[in-house]
C-alpha positions as CSV (number, residue, x, y, z in Angstrom):
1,X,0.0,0.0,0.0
2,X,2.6,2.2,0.8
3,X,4.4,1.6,-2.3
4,X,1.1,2.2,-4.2
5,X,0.8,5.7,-2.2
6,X,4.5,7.0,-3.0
7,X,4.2,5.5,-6.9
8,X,0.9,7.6,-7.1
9,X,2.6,11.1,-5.5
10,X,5.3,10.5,-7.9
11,X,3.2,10.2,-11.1
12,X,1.3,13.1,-9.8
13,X,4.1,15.1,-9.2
14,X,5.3,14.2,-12.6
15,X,2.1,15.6,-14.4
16,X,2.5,18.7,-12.0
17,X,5.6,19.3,-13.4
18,X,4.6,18.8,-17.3
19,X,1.7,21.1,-16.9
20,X,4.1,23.9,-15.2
21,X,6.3,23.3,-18.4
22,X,3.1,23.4,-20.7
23,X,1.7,26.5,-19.2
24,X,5.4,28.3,-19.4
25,X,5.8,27.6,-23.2
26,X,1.8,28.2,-23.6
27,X,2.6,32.0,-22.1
28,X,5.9,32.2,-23.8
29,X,4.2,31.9,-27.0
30,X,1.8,34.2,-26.3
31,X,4.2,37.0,-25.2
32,X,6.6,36.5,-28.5
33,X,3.2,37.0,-30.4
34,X,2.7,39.8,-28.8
35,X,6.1,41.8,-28.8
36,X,6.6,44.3,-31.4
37,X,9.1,43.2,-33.4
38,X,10.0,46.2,-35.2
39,X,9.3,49.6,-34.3
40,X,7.8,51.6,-37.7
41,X,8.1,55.0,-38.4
42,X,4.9,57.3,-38.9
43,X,4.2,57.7,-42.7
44,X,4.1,62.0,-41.6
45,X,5.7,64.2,-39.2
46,X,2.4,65.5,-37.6
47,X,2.3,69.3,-36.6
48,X,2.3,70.3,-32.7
49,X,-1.1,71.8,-32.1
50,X,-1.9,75.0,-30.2
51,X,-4.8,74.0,-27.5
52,X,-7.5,76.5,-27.4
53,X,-7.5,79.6,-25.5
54,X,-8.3,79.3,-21.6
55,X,-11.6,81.1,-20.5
56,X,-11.9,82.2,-16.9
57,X,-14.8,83.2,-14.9
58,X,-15.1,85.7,-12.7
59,X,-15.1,84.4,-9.2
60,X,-18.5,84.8,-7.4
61,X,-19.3,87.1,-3.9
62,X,-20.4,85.2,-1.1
63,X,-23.7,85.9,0.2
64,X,-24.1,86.7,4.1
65,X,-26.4,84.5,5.8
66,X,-27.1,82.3,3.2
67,X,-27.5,78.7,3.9
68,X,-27.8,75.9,1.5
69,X,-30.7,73.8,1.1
70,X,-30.0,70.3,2.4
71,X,-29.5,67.1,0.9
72,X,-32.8,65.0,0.0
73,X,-33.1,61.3,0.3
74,X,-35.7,59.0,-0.9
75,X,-36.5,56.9,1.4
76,X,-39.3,54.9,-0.5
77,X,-36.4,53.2,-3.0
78,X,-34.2,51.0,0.1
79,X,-38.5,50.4,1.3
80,X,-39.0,48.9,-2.4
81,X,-35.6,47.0,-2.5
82,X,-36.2,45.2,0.6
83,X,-39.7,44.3,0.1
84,X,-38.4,43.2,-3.7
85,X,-35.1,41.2,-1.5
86,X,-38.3,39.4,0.9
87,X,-40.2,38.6,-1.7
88,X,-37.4,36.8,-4.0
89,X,-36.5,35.0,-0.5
90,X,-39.8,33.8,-0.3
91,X,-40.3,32.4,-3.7
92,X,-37.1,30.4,-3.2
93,X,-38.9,28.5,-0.3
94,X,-39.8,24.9,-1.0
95,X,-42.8,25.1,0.8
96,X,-43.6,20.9,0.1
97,X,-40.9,20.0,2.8
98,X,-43.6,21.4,5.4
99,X,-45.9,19.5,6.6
100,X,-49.1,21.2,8.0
């Protein structure tokens, strides 16, 4: 048996290694494939571009004493999502295992 057990870890180790080597030539192909072999030169000589002209605005006053108007939540969507989450729970209940 214990012959049987070190014969099998050997053969497996074995096919370890062959799929290492596999998977080493499999990504060695697929980076030489990959590489650019030659770098080519552009068929023009393309003309630097001038970016368009900046606008600036004018910077605005600050109002005394005013206060922003708060953030608004709806609170009906989460209300809709977890009625919508029960009601998916319940329809994945097997309700024949019950016995009434």
């Amino acid at each position: 048996m214990i012959d049987a057990n070190y014969e099998s870890a050997v053969s497996q180790s074995e096919l370890n290694i062959e799929n290492i080597r596999l998977k080493k030539q499999y990504a060695d192909l697929n980076t030489e494939a990959s590489m650019m072999l030659r770098p080519e030169r552009l068929p023009y000589n393309p003309e630097p571009m001038e970016p368009p002209e900046h606008i600036f605005l004018k910077s605005q006053k600050a109002i005394p004493g005013f206060v922003p108007a708060p953030a608004q939540q709806n609170v009906y969507a989460p209300l809709v999502k977890g009625i919508g989450s029960a009601a998916g729970q319940l329809a994945g209940v097997n309700f024949t295992k019950f016995a009434f």
